[in-house]
C-alpha positions as CSV (number, residue, x, y, z in Angstrom):
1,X,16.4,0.3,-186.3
2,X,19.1,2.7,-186.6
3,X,21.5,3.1,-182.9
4,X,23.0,6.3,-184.5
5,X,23.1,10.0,-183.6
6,X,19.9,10.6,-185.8
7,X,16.9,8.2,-185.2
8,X,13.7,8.3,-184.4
9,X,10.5,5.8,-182.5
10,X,7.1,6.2,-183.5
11,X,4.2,5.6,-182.2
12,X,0.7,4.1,-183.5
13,X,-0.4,5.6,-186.5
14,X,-2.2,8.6,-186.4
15,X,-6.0,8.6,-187.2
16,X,-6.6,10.3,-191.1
17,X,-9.9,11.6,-192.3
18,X,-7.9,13.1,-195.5
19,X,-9.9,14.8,-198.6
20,X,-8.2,15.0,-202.2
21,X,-5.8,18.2,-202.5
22,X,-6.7,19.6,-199.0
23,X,-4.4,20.0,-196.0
24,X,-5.4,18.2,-192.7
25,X,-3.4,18.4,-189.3
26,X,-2.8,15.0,-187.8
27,X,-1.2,13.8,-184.4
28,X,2.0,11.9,-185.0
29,X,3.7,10.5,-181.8
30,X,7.1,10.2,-181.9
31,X,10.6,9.3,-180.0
32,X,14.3,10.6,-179.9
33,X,15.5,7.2,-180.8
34,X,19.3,8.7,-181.2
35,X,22.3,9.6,-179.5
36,X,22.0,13.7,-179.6
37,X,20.0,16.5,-179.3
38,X,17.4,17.6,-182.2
39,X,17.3,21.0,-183.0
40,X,15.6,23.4,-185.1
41,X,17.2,22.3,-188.3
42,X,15.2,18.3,-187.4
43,X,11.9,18.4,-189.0
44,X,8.8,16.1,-189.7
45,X,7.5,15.5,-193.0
46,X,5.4,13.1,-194.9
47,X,6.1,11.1,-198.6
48,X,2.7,9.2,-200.3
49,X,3.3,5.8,-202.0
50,X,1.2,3.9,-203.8
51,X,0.4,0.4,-202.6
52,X,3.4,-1.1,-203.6
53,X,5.7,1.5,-202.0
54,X,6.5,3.1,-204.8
55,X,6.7,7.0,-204.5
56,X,4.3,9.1,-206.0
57,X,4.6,12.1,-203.7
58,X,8.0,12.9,-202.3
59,X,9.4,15.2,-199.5
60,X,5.8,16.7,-198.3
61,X,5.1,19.8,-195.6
62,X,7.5,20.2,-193.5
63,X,6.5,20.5,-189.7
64,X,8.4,22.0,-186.6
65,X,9.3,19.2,-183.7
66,X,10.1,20.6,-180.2
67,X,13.6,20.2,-179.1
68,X,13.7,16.4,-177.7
69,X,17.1,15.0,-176.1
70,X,17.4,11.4,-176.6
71,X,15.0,9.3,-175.0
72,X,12.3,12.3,-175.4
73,X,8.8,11.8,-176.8
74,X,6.1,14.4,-178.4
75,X,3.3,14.7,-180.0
76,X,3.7,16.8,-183.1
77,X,0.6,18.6,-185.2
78,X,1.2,17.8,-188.6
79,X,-0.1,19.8,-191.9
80,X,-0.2,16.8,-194.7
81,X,-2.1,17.9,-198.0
82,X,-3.7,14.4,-199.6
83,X,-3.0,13.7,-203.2
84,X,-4.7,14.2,-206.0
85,X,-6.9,12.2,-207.2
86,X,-8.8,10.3,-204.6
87,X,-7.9,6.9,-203.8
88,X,-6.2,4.4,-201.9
89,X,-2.7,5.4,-201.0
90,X,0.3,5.0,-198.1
91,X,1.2,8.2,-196.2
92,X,4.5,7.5,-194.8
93,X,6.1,10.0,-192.3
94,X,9.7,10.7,-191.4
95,X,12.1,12.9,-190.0
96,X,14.7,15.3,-192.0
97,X,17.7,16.9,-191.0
98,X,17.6,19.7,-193.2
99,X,20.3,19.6,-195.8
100,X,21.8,16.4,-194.6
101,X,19.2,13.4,-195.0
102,X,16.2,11.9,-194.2
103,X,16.3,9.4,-191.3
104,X,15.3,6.4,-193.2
105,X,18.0,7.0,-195.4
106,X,20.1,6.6,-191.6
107,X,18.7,3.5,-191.1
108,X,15.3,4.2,-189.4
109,X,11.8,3.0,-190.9
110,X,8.9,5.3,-191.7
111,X,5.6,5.7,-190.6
112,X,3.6,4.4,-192.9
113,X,-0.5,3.8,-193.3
114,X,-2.6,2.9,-196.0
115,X,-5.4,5.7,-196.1
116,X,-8.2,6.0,-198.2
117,X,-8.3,10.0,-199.6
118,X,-12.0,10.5,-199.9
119,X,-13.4,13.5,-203.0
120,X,-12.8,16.8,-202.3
121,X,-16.2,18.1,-201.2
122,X,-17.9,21.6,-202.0
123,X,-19.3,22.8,-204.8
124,X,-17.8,26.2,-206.7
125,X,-18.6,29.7,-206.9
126,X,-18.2,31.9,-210.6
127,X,-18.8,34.7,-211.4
128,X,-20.1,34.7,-214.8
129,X,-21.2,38.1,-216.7
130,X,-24.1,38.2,-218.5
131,X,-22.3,38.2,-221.9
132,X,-21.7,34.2,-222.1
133,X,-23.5,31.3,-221.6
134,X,-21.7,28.1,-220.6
135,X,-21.2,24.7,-222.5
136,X,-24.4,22.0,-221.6
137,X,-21.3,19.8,-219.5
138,X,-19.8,22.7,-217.9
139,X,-20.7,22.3,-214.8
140,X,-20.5,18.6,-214.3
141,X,-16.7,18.7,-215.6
142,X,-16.2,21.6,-212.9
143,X,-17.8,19.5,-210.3
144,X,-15.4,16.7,-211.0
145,X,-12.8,18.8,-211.1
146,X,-13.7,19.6,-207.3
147,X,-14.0,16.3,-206.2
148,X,-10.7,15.0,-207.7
149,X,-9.2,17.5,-205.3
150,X,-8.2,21.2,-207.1
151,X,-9.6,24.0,-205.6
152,X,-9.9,26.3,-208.2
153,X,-10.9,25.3,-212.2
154,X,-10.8,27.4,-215.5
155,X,-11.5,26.3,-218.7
156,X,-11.6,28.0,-222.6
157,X,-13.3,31.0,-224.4
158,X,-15.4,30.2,-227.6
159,X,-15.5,32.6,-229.6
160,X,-18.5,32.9,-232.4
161,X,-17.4,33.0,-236.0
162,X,-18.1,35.1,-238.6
163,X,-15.5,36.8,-241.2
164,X,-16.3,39.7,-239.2
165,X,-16.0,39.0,-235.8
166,X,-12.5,37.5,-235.6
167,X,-11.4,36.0,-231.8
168,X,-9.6,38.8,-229.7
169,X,-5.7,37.8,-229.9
170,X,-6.3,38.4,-226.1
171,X,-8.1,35.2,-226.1
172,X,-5.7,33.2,-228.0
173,X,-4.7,31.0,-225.0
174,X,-8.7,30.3,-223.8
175,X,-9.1,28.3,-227.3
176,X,-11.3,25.4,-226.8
177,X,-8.9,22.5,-226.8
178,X,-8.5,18.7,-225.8
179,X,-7.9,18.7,-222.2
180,X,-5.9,19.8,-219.3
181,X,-3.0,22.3,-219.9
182,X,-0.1,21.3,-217.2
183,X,1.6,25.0,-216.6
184,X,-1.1,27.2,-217.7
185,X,0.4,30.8,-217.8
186,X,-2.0,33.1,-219.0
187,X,-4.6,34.3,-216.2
188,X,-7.7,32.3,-215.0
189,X,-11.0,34.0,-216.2
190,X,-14.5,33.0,-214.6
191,X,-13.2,30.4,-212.8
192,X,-15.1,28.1,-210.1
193,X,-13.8,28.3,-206.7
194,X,-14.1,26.2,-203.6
195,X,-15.3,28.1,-200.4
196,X,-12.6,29.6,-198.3
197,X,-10.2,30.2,-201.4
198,X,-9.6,34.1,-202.5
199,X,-7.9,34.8,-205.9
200,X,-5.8,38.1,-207.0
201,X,-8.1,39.8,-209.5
202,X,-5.7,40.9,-212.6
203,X,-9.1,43.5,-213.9
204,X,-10.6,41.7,-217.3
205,X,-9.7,40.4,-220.6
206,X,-12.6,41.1,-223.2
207,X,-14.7,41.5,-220.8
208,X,-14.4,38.3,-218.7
209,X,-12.4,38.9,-214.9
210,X,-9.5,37.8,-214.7
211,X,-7.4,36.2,-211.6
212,X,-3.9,35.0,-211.4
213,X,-3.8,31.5,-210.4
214,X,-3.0,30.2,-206.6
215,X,-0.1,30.0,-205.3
216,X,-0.5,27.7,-202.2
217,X,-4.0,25.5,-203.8
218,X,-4.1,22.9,-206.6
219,X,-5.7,24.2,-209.4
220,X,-6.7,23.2,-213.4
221,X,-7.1,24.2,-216.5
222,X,-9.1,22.4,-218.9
223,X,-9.4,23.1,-222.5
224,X,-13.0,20.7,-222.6
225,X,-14.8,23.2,-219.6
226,X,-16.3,25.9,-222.1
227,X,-17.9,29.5,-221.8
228,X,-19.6,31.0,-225.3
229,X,-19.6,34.7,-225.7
230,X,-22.8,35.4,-226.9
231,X,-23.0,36.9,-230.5
């Protein structure tokens, strides 16, 4: 381990009972393994790896630590939000001096665990008007969904045909499509959300309420999780 002015000493791994996508607050002991005097600007965080160390998640929450001279110990309360999607993973924890490096980069090892990041559970709440009907696999896709860890899921608009009844250009990005849409810009409408999440309403769009997307939960959109306006 590293002898230099920045290094740290943990202790045993902290115990993890860690659900896809959520943040959790686990005790991580630890040691003022160097020669000076942490300050504000020394900080805990957490990376996840998969099971051959390679990174999958880098440079997680970052976490206050108490002043500690050399020689000091703490226990620190850390906020770690599990990956997505469940599985078997390794959370490693270490220390960063803000703007200068992490401390493995100085020499000293992480903290890391293998952890098993169990479904996200909860089912969702809509809000569905009386002016669609949903798609027969609807709600299992949103249940997935859940479980693989986002908090909040929208899906697409079909719209019925006719050479009169032409879809809304307001519904242009809701078309039924193939799958997940990384980046989705356009507003979420009717979509399921876990218990204890509240969304910014942005009114409606042809009728369905709209919401701008979290900021601060993982959320989806998925082309394949359908609502039908009614004809």
């Amino acid at each position: 381990m590293s002898k230099g002015p920045l290094a740290v000493r943990w202790g045993a791994p902290p115990v993890t009972a860690l659900h896809a996508g959520t943040v959790s607050t686990v005790q991580v002991e630890l040691e003022n393994a160097g020669t000076i005097v942490w300050g504000r600007s020394v900080l805990l965080a957490s990376h996840w790896l998969d099971v051959r160390d390679n990174p999958i998640h880098w440079d997680g929450i970052r976490n206050a630590v108490p002043p500690l001279r050399p020689g000091d110990r703490a226990t620190v309360e850390a906020r770690v939000r599990a990956p997505i999607p469940p599985g078997r993973y390794r959370l490693a924890f270490d220390m960063v001096a803000e703007h200068r490096a992490w401390f493995a980069e100085l020499g000293s090892p992480m903290l890391a665990q293998d952890v098993e990041v169990a479904p996200r559970p909860g089912d969702g709440r809509e809000a569905l008007p009386p002016s669609v009907e949903v798609a027969p696999d609807r709600a299992e896709r949103i249940r997935a969904a859940h479980a693989e860890g986002f908090g909040v899921v929208a899906g697409a608009v079909d719209w019925p045909g006719g050479p009169f009844n032409r879809r809304p250009r307001e519904l242009a990005p809701y078309a039924p499509g193939p799958g997940r849409v990384p980046g989705f810009a356009a507003p979420l409408l009717c979509p399921s959300v876990l218990a204890g999440i509240e969304l910014e309403p942005l009114g409606e769009v042809q009728g369905l309420p709209a919401f701008a997307a979290p900021q601060d939960e993982p959320w989806v959109y998925d082309g394949r999780i359908i609502l039908r306006v009614r004809r």
